[in-house]
Phi, psi and omega in degrees: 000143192256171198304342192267299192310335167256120167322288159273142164229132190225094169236126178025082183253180177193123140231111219271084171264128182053212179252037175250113161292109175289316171250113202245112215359096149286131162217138208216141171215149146251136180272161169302121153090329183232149197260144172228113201297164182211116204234108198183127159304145188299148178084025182270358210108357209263335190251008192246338174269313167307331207272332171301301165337272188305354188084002175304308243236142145263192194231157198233344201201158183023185209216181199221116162258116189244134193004062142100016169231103194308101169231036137237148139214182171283132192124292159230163177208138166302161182269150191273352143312334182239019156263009184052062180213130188246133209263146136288077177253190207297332180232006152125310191032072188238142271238136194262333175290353196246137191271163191317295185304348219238300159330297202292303184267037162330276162343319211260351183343135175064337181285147216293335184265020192291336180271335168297288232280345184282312177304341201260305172321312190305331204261301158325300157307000177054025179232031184304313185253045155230068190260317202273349171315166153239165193318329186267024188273321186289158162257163219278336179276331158275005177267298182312272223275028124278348186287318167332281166319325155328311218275322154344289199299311172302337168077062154333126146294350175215154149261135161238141183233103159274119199046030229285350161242014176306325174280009209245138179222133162083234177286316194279018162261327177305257202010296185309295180333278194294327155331267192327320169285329166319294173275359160304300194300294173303321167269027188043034181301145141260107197242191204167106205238141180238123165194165190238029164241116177329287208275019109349300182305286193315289200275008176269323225264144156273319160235170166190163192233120158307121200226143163209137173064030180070014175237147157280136187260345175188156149233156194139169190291134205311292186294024177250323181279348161273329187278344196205062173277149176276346194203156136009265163283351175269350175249025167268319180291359190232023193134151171336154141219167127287100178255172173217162193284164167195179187212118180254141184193128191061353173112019159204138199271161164211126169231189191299325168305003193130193167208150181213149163284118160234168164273037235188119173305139183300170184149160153315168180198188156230143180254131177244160177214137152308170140283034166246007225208354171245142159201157222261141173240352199079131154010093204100352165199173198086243185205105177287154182225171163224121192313125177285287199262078176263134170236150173246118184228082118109251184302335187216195164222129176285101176285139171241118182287190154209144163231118168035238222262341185302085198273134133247146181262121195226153196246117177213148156266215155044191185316137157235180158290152166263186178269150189069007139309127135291108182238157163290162175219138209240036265258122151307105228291325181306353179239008177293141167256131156228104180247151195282165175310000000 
């Protein structure tokens, strides 16, 4: 990547509180122009590296670059006003006393074009005609894309979003959701969407990164890091799995699921599978099993197996078994995961 494309730059970054690293030498770049999801279970670290990002935050260790001006390290910071980075947070934080417009050109206070740039954002955002509402008048999803136009308006070199649909249920989290990407898109933001839902993750993010413990554990294109996690903890964050024990010797791992060629010293391993990634073969061939469990979860059902101590789980559609059937059970091999311990 050459040196201009990236927006953010976050090397080997840390933050210590007491004797805990919330962030422990992080390294994270956004390009330019593209959203990048940032994905973790609570307490990994992940609202706690946007907030260093926005200047919320210092840093104890290693620095932070926004379009080619370091404005963190330990020691020092830019004031978070003066980083061209326009903030989202989890609830909006939008002024309850202030009318949508009055929100929106918060920021804009003396400049001479502050009622256009307000009028245009409102128009983009499709919410022109709640300029004069005040914020609790709104639906949570017309709150979000004032907040949006807010962060909009100084004409941010970054958008940072934290959690930006945790107060949202159901179709109007889609919605939002699909709003929210729509107007990214169309204005070419660089954004950095924090959220601690896979599919969140999957479908807003152009790249995206993965945190556990306060480190990023991968990066890479949504669908390369669900199909192909480097660890554990990284195909746990991105969906059900199924794992089993496995054994590599010569460069092919082999468990009750199979056998796949790795790069992985001999030894134990674990082998993973989705449960979108099995399917029932029937009595007699596969890997036999015995049905526990059918639950009806909406589009598919979750069958749950047993091969002697082995549970697996598997999401089918159409005809299923009922429990204390026998049935095969079957991994699609292109889709065995093998990670080391």
């Amino acid at each position: 990547m050459a040196k201009t494309d990236a927006i953010v730059s976050v090397t080997g970054v840390s933050r210590i509180f007491g004797q805990r690293a919330a962030i422990d030498r992080a390294d994270l770049t956004l390009t330019r122009g593209r959203i990048l999801g940032l994905l973790g279970a609570s307490g990994s670290g992940k609202s706690t590296l946007l907030r260093t990002i926005a200047g919320l935050e210092p840093i104890d260790a290693g620095t932070i670059s926004i379009d080619g001006q370091v404005v963190s390290a330990p020691g020092r910071a830019v004031a978070p006003e003066n980083r061209r980075v326009g903030m989202v947070f989890q609830d909006f934080a939008l002024f309850p006393h202030l009318t949508v417009a009055q929100n929106v050109g918060f920021g804009l206070r003396g400049r001479a074009d502050r009622d256009a740039v307000v009028g245009g954002l409102l128009e983009r955002l499709r919410i022109s005609d709640h300029g004069q509402a005040f914020p609790h008048t709104l639906s949570g999803g017309e709150q979000q894309r004032v907040a949006l136009a807010r962060a909009l308006a100084r004409d941010p070199a970054v958008i940072l979003l934290d959690e930006p649909f945790s107060s949202l249920d159901g179709s109007l989290r889609a919605e939002v959701r699909e709003d929210l990407m729509e107007t990214l898109r169309d204005t070419g933001a660089s954004a950095i969407v924090v959220t601690h839902d896979a599919e969140d993750a999957m479908i807003m993010a152009e790249d995206l990164a993965l945190m556990d413990a306060g480190r990023v554990i991968q990066v890479g294109r949504p669908q390369d890091l669900y199909t192909s996690p480097t660890s554990v903890a990284a195909a746990r964050l991105l969906g059900p799995l199924n794992l089993v024990e496995a054994q590599v010797d010569q460069g092919v791992a082999t468990s009750i699921l199979g056998g796949k060629s790795v790069a992985l010293p001999n030894g134990p391993a674990r082998m993973g599978i989705r449960p979108t990634d099995l399917k029932l073969t029937g009595s007699g061939s596969g890997l036999e099993a015995r049905v526990a469990s059918v639950s009806f979860a909406g589009g598919y059902r979750v069958v749950r197996v047993k091969a002697g101590p082995v549970a697996l789980s598997l999401h089918l559609s159409g005809e299923v078994p009922s429990p204390g059937d026998v049935v095969g059970v079957m991994a699609d091999p292109a889709r065995l995961m093998v990670l080391p311990l």
